[in-house]
C-alpha positions as a Markdown table, in Angstrom:
| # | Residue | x | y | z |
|---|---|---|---|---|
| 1 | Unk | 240.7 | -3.8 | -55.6 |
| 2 | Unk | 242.7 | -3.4 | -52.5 |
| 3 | Unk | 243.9 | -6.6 | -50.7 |
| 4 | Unk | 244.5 | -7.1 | -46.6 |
| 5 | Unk | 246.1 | -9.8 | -44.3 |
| 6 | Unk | 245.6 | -9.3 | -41.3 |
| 7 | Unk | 247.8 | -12.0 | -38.5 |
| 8 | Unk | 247.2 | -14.6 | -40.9 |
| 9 | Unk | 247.9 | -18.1 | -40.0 |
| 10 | Unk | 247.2 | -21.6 | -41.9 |
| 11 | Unk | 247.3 | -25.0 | -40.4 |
| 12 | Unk | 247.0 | -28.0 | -42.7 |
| 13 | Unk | 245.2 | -31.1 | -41.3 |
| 14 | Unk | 245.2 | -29.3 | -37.6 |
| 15 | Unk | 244.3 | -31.6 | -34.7 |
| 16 | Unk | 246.2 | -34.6 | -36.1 |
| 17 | Unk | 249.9 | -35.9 | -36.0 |
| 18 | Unk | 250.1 | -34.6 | -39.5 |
| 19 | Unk | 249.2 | -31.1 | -38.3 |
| 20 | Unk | 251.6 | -28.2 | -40.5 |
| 21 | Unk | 251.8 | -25.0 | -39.9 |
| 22 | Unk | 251.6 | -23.0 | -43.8 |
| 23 | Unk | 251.7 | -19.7 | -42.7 |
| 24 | Unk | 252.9 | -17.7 | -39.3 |
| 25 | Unk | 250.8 | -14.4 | -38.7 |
| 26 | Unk | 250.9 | -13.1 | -41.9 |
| 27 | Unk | 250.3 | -9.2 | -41.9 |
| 28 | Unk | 250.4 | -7.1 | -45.4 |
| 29 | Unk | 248.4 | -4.7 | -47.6 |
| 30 | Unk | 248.3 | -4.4 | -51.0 |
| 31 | Unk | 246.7 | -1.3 | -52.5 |
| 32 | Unk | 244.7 | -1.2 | -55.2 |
| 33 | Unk | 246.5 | -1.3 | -58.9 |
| 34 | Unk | 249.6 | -2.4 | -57.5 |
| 35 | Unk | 252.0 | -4.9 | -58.8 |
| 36 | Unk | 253.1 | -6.8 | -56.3 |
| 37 | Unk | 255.5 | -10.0 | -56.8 |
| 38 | Unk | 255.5 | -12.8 | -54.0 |
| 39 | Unk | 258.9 | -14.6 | -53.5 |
| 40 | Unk | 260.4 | -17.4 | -51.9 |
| 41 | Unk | 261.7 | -21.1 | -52.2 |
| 42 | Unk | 259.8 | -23.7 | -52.4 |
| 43 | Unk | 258.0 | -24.7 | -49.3 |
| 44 | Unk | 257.8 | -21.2 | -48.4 |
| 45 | Unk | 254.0 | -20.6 | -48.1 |
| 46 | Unk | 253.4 | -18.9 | -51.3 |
| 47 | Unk | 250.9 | -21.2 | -53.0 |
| 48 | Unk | 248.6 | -21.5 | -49.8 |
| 49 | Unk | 248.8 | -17.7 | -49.4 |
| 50 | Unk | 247.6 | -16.9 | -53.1 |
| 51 | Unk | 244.7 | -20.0 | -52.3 |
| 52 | Unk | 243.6 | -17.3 | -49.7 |
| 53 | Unk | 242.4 | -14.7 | -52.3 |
| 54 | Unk | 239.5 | -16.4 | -53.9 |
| 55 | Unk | 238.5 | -18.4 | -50.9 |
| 56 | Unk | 239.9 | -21.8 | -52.1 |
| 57 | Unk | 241.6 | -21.6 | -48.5 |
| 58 | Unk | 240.3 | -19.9 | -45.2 |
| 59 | Unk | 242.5 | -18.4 | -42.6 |
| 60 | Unk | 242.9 | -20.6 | -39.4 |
| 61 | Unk | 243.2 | -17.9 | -37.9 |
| 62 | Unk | 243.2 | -14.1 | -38.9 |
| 63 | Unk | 241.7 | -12.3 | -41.2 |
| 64 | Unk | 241.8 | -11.5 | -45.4 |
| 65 | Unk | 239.8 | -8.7 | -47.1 |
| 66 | Unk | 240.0 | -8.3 | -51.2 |
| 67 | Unk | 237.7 | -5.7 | -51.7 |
| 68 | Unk | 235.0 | -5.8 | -49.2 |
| 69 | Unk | 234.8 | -9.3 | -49.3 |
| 70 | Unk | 235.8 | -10.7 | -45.7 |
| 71 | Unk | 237.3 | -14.0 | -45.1 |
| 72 | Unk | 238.1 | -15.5 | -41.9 |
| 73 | Unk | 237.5 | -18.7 | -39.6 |
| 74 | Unk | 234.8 | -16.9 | -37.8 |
| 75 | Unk | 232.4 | -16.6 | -40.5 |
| 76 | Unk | 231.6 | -17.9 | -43.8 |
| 77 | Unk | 231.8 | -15.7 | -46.7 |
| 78 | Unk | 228.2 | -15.9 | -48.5 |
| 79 | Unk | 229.1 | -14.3 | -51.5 |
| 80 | Unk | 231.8 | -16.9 | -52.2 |
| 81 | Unk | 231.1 | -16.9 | -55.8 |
| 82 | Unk | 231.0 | -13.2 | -56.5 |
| 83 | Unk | 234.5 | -12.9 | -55.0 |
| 84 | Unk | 235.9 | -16.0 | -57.4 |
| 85 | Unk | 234.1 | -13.6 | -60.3 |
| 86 | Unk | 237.0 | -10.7 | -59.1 |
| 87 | Unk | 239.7 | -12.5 | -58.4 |
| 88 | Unk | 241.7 | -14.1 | -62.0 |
| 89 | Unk | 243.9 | -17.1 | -60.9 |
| 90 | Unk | 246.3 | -18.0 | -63.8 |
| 91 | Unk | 248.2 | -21.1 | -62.4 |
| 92 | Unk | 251.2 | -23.2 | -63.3 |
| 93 | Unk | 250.8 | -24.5 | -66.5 |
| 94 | Unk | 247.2 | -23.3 | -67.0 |
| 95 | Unk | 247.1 | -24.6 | -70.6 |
| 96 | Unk | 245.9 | -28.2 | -68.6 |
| 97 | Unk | 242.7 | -26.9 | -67.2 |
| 98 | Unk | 241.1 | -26.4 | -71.1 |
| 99 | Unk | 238.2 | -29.8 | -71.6 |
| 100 | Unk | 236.1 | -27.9 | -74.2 |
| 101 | Unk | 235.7 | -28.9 | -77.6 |
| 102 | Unk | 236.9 | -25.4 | -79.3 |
| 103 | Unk | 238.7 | -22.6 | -78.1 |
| 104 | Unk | 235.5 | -20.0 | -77.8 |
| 105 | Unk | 233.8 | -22.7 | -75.7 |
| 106 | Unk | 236.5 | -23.2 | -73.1 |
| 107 | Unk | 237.2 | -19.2 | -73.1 |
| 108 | Unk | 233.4 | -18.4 | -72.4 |
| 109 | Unk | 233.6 | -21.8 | -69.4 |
| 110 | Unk | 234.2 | -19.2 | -67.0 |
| 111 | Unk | 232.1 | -16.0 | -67.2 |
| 112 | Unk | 229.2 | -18.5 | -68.3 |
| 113 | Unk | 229.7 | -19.8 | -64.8 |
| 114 | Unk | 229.5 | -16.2 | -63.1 |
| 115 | Unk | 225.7 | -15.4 | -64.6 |
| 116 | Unk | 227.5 | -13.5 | -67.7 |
| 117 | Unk | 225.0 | -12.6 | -70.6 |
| 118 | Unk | 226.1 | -14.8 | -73.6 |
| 119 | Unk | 225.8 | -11.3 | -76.0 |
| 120 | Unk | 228.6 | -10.1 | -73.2 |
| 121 | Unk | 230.5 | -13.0 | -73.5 |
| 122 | Unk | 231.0 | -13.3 | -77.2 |
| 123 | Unk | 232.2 | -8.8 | -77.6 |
| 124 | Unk | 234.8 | -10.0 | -74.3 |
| 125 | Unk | 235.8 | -12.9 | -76.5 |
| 126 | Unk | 236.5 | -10.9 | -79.5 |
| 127 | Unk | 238.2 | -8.1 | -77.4 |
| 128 | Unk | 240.2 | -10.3 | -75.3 |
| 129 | Unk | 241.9 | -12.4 | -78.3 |
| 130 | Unk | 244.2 | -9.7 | -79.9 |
| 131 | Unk | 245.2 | -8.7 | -76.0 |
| 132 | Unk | 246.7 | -12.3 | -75.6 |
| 133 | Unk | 248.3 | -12.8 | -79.1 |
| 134 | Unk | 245.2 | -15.0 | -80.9 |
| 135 | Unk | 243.2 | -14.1 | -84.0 |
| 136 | Unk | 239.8 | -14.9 | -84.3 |
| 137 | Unk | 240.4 | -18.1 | -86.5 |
| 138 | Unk | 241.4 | -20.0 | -83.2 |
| 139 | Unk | 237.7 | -19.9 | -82.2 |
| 140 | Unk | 236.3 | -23.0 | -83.9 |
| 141 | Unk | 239.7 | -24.9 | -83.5 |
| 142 | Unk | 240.2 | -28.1 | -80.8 |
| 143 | Unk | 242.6 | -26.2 | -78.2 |
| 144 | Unk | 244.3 | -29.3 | -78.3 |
| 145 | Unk | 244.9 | -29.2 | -81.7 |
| 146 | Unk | 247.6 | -26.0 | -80.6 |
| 147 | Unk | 250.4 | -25.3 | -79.6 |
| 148 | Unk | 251.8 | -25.3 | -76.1 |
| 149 | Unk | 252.1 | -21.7 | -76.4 |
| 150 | Unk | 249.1 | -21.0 | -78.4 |
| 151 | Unk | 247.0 | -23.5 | -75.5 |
| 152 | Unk | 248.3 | -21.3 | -72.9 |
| 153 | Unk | 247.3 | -18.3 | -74.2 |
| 154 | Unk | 243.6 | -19.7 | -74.3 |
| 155 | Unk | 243.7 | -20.6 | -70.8 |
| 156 | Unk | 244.7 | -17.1 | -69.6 |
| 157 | Unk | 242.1 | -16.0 | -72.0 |
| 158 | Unk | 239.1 | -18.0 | -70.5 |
| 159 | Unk | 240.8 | -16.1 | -67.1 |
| 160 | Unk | 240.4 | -12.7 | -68.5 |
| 161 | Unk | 236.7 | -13.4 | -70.1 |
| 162 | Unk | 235.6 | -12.9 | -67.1 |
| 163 | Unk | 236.9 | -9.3 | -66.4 |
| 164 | Unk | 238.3 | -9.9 | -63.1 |
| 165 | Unk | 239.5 | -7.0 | -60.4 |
| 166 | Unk | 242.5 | -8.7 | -59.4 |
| 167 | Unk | 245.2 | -10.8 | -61.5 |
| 168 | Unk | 247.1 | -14.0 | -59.7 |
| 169 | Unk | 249.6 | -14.9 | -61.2 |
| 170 | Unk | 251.0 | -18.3 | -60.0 |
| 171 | Unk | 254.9 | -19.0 | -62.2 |
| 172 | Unk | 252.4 | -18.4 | -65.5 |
| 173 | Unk | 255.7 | -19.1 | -67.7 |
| 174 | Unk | 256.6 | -22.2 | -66.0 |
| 175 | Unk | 258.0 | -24.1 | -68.6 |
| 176 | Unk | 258.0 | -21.9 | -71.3 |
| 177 | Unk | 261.0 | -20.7 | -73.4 |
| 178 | Unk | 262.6 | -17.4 | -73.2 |
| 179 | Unk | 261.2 | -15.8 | -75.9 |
| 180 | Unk | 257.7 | -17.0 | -74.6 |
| 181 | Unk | 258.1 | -16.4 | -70.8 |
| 182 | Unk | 258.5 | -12.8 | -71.7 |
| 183 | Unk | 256.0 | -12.4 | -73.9 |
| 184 | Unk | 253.8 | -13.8 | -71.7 |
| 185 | Unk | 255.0 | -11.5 | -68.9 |
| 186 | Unk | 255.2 | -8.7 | -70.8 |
| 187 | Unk | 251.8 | -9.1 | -71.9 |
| 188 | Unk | 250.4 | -9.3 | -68.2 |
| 189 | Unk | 252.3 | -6.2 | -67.7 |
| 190 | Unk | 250.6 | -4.3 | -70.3 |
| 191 | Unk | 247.3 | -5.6 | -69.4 |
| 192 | Unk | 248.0 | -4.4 | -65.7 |
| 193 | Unk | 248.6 | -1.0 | -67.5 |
| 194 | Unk | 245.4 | -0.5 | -69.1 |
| 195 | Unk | 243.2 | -1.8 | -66.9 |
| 196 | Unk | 244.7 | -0.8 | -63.5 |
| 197 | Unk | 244.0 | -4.1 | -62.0 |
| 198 | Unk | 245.8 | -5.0 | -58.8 |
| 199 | Unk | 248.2 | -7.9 | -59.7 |
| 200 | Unk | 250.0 | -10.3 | -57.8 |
| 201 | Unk | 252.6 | -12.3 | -59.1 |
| 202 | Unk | 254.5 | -15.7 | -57.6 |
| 203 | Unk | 257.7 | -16.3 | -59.1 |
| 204 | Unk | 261.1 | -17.7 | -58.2 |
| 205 | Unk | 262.7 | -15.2 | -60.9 |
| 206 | Unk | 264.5 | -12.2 | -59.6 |
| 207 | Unk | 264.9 | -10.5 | -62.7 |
| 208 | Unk | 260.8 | -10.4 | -63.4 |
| 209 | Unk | 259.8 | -9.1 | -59.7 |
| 210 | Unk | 262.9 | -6.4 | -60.5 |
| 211 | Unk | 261.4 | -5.7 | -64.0 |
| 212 | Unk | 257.8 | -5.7 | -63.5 |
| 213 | Unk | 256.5 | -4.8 | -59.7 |
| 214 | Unk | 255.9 | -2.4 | -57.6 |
| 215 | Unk | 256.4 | -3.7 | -54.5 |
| 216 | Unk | 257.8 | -6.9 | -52.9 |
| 217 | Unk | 257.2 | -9.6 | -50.1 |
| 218 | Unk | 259.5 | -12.3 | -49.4 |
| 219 | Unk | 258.7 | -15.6 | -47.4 |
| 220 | Unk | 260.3 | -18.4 | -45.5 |
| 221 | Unk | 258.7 | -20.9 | -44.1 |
| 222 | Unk | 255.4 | -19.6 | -44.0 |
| 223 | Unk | 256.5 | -16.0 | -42.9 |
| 224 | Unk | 257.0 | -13.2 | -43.9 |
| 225 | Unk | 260.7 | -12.2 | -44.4 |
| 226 | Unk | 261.2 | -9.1 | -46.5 |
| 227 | Unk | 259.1 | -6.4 | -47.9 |
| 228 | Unk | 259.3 | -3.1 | -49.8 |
| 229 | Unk | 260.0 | -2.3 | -52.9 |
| 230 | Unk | 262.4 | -4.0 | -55.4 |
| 231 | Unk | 265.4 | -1.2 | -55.5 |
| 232 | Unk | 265.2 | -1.8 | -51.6 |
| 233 | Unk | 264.8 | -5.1 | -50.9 |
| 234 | Unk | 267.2 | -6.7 | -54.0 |
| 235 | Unk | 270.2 | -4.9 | -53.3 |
| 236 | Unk | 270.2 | -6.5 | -49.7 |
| 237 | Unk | 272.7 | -9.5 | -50.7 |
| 238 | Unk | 273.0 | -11.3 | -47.6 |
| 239 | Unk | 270.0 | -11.1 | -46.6 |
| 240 | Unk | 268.5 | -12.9 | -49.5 |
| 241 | Unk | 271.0 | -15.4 | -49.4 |
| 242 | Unk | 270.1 | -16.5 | -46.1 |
| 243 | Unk | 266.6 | -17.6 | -47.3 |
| 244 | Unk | 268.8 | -18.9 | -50.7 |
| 245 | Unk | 267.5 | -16.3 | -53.3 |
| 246 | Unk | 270.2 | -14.5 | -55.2 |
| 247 | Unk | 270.2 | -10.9 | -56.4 |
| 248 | Unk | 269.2 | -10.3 | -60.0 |
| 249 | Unk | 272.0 | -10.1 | -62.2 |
| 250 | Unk | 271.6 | -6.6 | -63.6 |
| 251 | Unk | 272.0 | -5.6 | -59.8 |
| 252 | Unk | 275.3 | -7.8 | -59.5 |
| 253 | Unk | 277.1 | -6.1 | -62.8 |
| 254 | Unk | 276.2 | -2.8 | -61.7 |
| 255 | Unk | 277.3 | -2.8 | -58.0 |
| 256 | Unk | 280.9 | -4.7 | -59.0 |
| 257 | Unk | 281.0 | -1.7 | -62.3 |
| 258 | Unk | 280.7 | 0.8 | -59.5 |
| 259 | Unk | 283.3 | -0.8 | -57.2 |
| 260 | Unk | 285.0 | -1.3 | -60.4 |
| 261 | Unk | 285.4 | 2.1 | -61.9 |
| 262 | Unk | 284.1 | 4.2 | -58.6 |
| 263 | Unk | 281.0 | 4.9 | -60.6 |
| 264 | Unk | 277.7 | 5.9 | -58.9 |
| 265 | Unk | 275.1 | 4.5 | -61.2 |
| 266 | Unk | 272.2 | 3.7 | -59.4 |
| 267 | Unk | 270.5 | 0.4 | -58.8 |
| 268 | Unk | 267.3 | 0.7 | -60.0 |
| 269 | Unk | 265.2 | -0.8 | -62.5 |
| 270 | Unk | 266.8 | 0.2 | -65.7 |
| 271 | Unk | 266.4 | -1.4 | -69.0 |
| 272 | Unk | 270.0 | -2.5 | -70.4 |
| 273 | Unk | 269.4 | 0.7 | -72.8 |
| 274 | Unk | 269.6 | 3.2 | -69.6 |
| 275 | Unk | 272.7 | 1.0 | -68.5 |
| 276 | Unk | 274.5 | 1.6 | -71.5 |
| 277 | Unk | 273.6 | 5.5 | -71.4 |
| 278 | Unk | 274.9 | 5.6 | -67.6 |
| 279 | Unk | 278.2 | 4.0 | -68.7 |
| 280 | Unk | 278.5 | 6.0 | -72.1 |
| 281 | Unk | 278.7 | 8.6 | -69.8 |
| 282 | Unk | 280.8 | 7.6 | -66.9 |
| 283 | Unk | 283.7 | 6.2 | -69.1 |
C-alpha cells in the first residue's frame, strides 16, 4: 500500500494563544513495500506525522493518501474504520495497551473489532504466534502473568491479527535490552520480507535505519530536512549534526580506515562479516 503527503501541515489547538505549528508543508511518497525509517530529535514532528496514517490526526491543511483512502481537512474520510483495519500501529511500549484476561483474548481484541470471522481469527492466531517468538501454551495465560519481553510480543501480535497493509513502527524496542531490541527488529524485518508490507519505522537509532530501510526522511521542527536513501543521506556528517543526529558508527570506522590506510571500501550497508572481508583484502 503506497503512502502520499502531499504540502502537509498540522496546527495543534489553532485559533488560540496556544496555537503550534507540528508540521510545515510536508511533501513525500512512499511506495508500496518499502522500508522506510522516519528520523529526528525529539520535538521534531515525527509522532504527529505517523498519527496521520490511520486517521488519528487530520491534515490542517494538505493532503494524505494510504492506499486510496484520502485524508484531508476538506472532507471526512467515511471509511475511517476500514483504513485503521490496513494500517498496523505498534507504539512505544505497546506491551501497556493489553486489558484482556489471556493472551488469545487480547490478540483476537483487534480483528474482532474490524468485522473478522472468529474461525479467521483463531487460524491468524495460531499462524501469527511462531512469527513473533510465542508457542501456543501462552494462549490461556494472564499476559500479565509474562514477561516484559514476552508481553510485548503479544501486543505486536494482537497488531498483526489483523493482517494489516502497512506496518508503523513507533521506537517498538523502546526500553528493551540489546539482545531483545534486535530480535524484535529483526523480526519486523523478516515479517516485511514475506509479506511485502510497506513499513515505516520511527527511531532515534542510526544504526537500525542503516541496517534495515530502504529509504530515509529526516525532520526538524516539523519539516522535512533530509531524504533519500541511507548510503546517501548517513555519510553527510555535517549535515546531520546540525539537526544533532550523529552518523552510525560502522560509517565512522570505515571512512577514518579509508583515510587511515587510503582504502576505498565503500559505505554501504555491510554486515561486520563483509567489513572484515573488505579489510582481509585491503591489508
Amino acid at each position: 500500500m503506497d503512502i502520499t503527503f502531499k504540502q502537509v501541515s498540522y496546527t495543534y489547538q489553532p485559533n488560540t494563544p496556544f496555537a503550534h505549528e507540528a508540521l510545515k508543508n510536508i511533501t513525500f511518497h512512499i511506495p508500496s513495500g518499502a522500508f522506510v525509517a522516519i528520523i529526528g530529535h525529539t520535538g521534531s514532528g515525527k509522532s504527529t506525522l505517523i498519527q496521520h496514517l490511520n486517521g488519528l490526526l487530520t491534515p490542517t491543511t494538505g493532503e494524505v493518501s494510504v492506499g486510496n483512502h484520502l485524508l484531508s481537512s476538506e472532507k471526512k474520510l467515511k471509511e475511517m474504520k476500514k483504513l485503521r483495519s490496513k494500517v498496523g500501529v505498534v507504539f512505544q511500549y505497546p506491551e501497556h495497551q493489553l486489558f484482556e484476561e489471556t493472551v488469545e483474548k487480547d490478540i483476537a481484541f483487534g480483528p474482532e473489532n474490524f468485522g473478522v470471522p472468529a474461525e479467521t481469527i483463531k487460524k491468524r492466531i495460531k499462524e501469527i504466534l511462531p512469527k513473533v517468538g510465542l508457542s501456543d501454551d501462552f494462549l490461556e495465560r494472564s499476559p500479565f502473568e509474562l514477561s516484559g519481553g514476552q508481553m510485548r510480543r503479544v501486543a505486536i501480535a494482537g497488531v498483526l491479527a489483523s493482517k494489516p497493509n502497512v506496518y508503523v513502527l513507533d521506537e517498538p524496542t523502546a526500553g528493551l535490552d540489546p539482545k531483545g531490541q534486535k530480535e524484535i527488529m529483526d523480526m519486523f524485518y523478516q515479517l516485511h520480507k514475506e509479506e511485502q508490507v510497506t513499513t515505516i519505522l520511527v527511531t532515534h537509532s542510526m544504526e537500525d535505519a542503516l541496517k534495515y530501510s530502504d529509504y530515509l526522511i529526516i525532520l526538524n521542527k516539523g519539516e522535512k530536512y533530509m531524504e533519500g536513501r541511507p548510503e546517501e543521506i548517513l555519510t553527510q556528517e555535517e549535515a546531520l549534526q546540525k539537526v544533532h543526529l550523529q552518523v552510525p558508527e560502522s560509517f565512522q570506522f570505515l571512512k577514518q580506515y579509508n583515510e587511515t590506510f587510503n582504502a576505498t571500501i565503500p559505505l554501504t550497508n555491510q554486515t561486520p562479516k563483509e567489513i572484515a572481508a573488505h579489510i582481509k583484502q585491503t591489508l
